[in-house]
N, C-alpha and C positions, 0 to 999 in steps of 0.2 A: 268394375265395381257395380254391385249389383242393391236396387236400393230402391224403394216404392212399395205398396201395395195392390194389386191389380186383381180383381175378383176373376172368374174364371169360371168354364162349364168342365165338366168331365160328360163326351160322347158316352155313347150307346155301351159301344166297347171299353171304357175307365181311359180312353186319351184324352189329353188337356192340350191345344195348343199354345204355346211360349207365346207369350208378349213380341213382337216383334222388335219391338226396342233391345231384348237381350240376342234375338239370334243371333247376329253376325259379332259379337263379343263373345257368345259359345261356341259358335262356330270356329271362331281363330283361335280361340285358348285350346278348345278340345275336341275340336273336329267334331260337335252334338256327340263327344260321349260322355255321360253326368254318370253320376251314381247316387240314387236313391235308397231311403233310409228309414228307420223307424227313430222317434225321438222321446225321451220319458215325460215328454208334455203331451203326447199325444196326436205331436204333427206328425209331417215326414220332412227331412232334409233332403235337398237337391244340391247336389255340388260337381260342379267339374271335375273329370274324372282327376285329371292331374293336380288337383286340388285337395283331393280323399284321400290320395293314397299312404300323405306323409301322418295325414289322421290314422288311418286305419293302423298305421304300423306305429303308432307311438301306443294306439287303445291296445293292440297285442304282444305289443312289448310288457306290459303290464302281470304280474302275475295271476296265474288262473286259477290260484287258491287260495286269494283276498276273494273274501264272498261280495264285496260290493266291487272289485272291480272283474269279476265274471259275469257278473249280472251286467252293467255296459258292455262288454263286451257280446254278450248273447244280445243284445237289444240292436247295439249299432251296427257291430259287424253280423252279427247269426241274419238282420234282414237288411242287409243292402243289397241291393239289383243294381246290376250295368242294365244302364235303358241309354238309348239311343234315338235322337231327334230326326224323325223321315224324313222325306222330302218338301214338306206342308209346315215343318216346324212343330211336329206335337212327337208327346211322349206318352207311351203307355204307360199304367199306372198301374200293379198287376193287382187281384183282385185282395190278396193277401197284407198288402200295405192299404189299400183302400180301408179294409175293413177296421183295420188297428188304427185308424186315424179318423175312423168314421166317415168317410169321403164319399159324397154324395152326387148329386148333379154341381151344385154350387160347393166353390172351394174359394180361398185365398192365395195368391202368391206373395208371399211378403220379402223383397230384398234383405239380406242380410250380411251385404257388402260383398263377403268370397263367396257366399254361396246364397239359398232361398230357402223358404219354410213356406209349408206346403198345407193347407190348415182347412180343416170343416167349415166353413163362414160361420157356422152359430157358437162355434167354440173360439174362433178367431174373436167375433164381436164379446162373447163373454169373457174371453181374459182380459180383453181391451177395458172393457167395463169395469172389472175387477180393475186392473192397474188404475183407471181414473178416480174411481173411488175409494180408493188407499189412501188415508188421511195420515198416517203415520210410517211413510216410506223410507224408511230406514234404509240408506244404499251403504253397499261394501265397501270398506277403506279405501280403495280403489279409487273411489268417486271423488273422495277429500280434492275439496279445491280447483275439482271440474265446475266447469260455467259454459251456459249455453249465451 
């Protein structure tokens, strides 16, 4: 279970080293193999590989002549990378999701239970900003009768 927020550098090279709280939980699930991803908010996902895959095959099971569901599909699967955690604990970030996520020196990791999201810090703090000041948070049916 993957869950926090942890700001983060991206080196010289675009690696970011993992938190060391999640290595050895990626390590036993998936021996540091993740797959990396674009998302239509503009982060990236990070998830275990054996955790992507039953994703991936439900997004292309999907037909590829719904035009909004081609469009996920060229988003999620057209940029996901296998990246793999060295011996140091970091992941390269290749320059191509950096740049669609806007990924700078400073980033976010934000747990997201099975997996992480991967965020520009000033895009991170702006949606954050944006969700607290939503006077009018209309949540999904879903919500009905949830209590924290």
């Amino acid at each position: 279970m993957f869950r926090g927020a942890t700001p983060l550098n991206l080196d010289a090279k675009g690696r970011l080293a993992v938190p060391s709280k999640y290595r050895d939980a990626l390590s036993s699930q998936c021996a540091g193999r993740l797959v990396l991803t674009a998302h239509p908010h503009r982060c990236l996902l990070l998830y275990p590989q054996p955790a992507w895959e039953p994703i991936q095959a439900r997004i292309m099971g999907l037909s590829s002549f719904d035009p909004q569901s081609s469009k996920m599909q060229r988003l999620l699967v057209g940029y996901a990378e296998d990246v793999e955690m060295d011996g140091s604990g970091r992941l390269l970030v290749s320059s191509v999701l950096r740049e669609f996520a806007g990924l700078e020196k400073q980033t976010m990791l934000a747990g997201q239970g099975s997996h992480f999201e991967l965020w520009n810090v000033e895009a991170w703090d702006k949606q954050v900003q944006q969700a607290l000041a939503d006077d009018d948070m209309t949540l999904p049916s879903e919500w009905e009768g949830f209590s924290l």
